[in-house]
C-alpha angles and dihedrals in degrees: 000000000000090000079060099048096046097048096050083046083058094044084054101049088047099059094043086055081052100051095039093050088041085051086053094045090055096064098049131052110314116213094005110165133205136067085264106048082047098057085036089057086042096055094050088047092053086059091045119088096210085060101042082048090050090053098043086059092047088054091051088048087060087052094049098044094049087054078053106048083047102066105021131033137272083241086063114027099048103045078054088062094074082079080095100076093074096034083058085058095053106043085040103065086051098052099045081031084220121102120223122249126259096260093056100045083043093054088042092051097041081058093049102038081043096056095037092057093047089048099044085045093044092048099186118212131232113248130172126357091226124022126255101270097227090060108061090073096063093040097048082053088048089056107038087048089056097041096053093046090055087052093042089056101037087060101087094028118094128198116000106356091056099048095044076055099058096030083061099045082051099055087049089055086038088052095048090040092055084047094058089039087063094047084041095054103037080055087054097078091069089056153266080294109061090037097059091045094059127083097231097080099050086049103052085049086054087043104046083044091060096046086054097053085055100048096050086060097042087060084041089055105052142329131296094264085070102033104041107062088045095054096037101041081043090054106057104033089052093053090050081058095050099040082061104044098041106022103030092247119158146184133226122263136178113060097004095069088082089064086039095055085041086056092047095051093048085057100046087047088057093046090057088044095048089045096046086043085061107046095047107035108021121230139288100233108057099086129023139194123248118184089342092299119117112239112190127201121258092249081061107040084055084053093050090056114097139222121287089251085047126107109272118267128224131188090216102045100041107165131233093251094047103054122100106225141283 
């Protein structure tokens, strides 16, 4: 039951990270590209509250999840994660004080009832305490590989697509750097030591660093509703892979594979969903409310100039006809 508790703390405090540094991307360049432009946006979040909040939260979910990992297994904390998806929901309307449209909430609960029933019918089972040695370097090329072709692909692309990409690549580095966590914490009871003399410490630091980086572009790119289910969905089904293949770890098959392909379709119903519900009617985080004034990103504020022969533009004496909405 604890193992329960702590890992749906850590899916809260997840998606509120997500949401707050979301918030701060929102305000600055969005899908800015370049080593540059990406130190350049670094440097102007470390200085934004939303951003630094949404960092100190990151760093207590890692704290969470590693309680976690330490008494239960990768098979069951991670696939508890996906919590976050509603918890994204719900932080997420207060902090952008909108909520988002059906379509929206319907594709985000058809994700998370989908991959709960997947994960409840599937019922993986705990394995070893630490993985078989032989096995972390082909999964570490199996990752990486992965990881590098999502990013790889997500470069040329701009908006949605680009942020569900690197979602994605994140939750593969989340999901390996849990992973590690798990090998990194059962080490710990011989010792600081013994912790800080073995490789998988300093491997799950390079990894969640990684994952970070990632993340930070994926909420750059586009907005949640693009980002989230990639990262979250990524994230748990990744870690079912590599609790089998490092830990042992294994689901359950025969007659349980109806409620799991029923699982699978629920999830790819609220990924069309999600995708129609952005190309039609926009999304609910990309501008927020503060005070009762609109504030609209920077991406829209350069839309909303108008041609040199246009009629001159004003922040402060915007017409009827050239706001953008509420």
């Amino acid at each position: 039951m604890l193992t329960v508790v702590l890992a749906l703390l850590a899916a809260l405090c997840n998606a509120s990270a997500s949401v707050l540094q979301r918030r701060a991307a929102a305000d600055g360049t969005e899908g800015a590209t370049g080593a540059r432009e990406a130190l350049r946006w670094l440097g102007q979040a470390l200085r934004q509250p939303y951003w630094v909040a949404g960092a100190v939260l990151l760093a207590l979910t890692t704290v969470l999840q590693a309680a976690a990992l330490r008494l239960g297994s990768l098979a069951l904390v991670q696939p508890l994660m996906a919590a976050e998806l509603l918890f994204t929901l719900v932080v997420g309307s207060v902090i952008f004080r909108r909520r988002p449209d059906t379509g929206t909430c319907l594709a985000f609960v058809a994700l998370a009832a989908g991959l709960a029933l997947f994960l409840t019918a599937a019922a993986p089972a705990a394995g070893r305490s630490t993985a078989y040695p032989e096995r972390w370097l082909p999964a570490a090329v199996g990752v990486l590989g992965v990881v590098l072709g999502l990013t790889v692909a997500a470069r040329p692309l701009r908006g949605a697509s680009r942020a569900a990409l690197l979602g994605l690549a994140s939750a593969v580095c989340f999901a390996a750097t849990a992973a590690l966590l798990k090998e990194t914490t059962d080490r710990l009871r011989h010792g600081v030591g013994a912790l800080l003399a073995a490789w998988p410490a300093y491997a799950t630091v390079a990894a969640g660093v990684v994952a970070f980086l990632l993340l930070q572009g994926a909420l750059r790119a586009g907005t949640l509703a693009a980002s989230q289910p990639a990262l979250t969905l990524g994230d748990a089904l990744t870690s079912v892979t590599l609790g089998w293949v490092l830990f042992g770890e294994r689901i359950a098959l025969g007659a349980r594979v109806v409620p799991e392909l029923i699982g699978v379709v629920l999830m790819g119903a609220g990924s069309v969903g999600l995708a129609r519900t952005l190309a039609n009617t926009g999304t609910w985080d990309t501008r927020t409310e503060v005070r009762g004034v609109p504030t609209r990103t920077s991406e829209e504020r350069r839309e909303s100039r108008p041609e040199i022969d246009g009629p001159a533009w004003s922040d402060g004496h915007d017409s009827d006809e050239g706001r953008h909405g509420p």
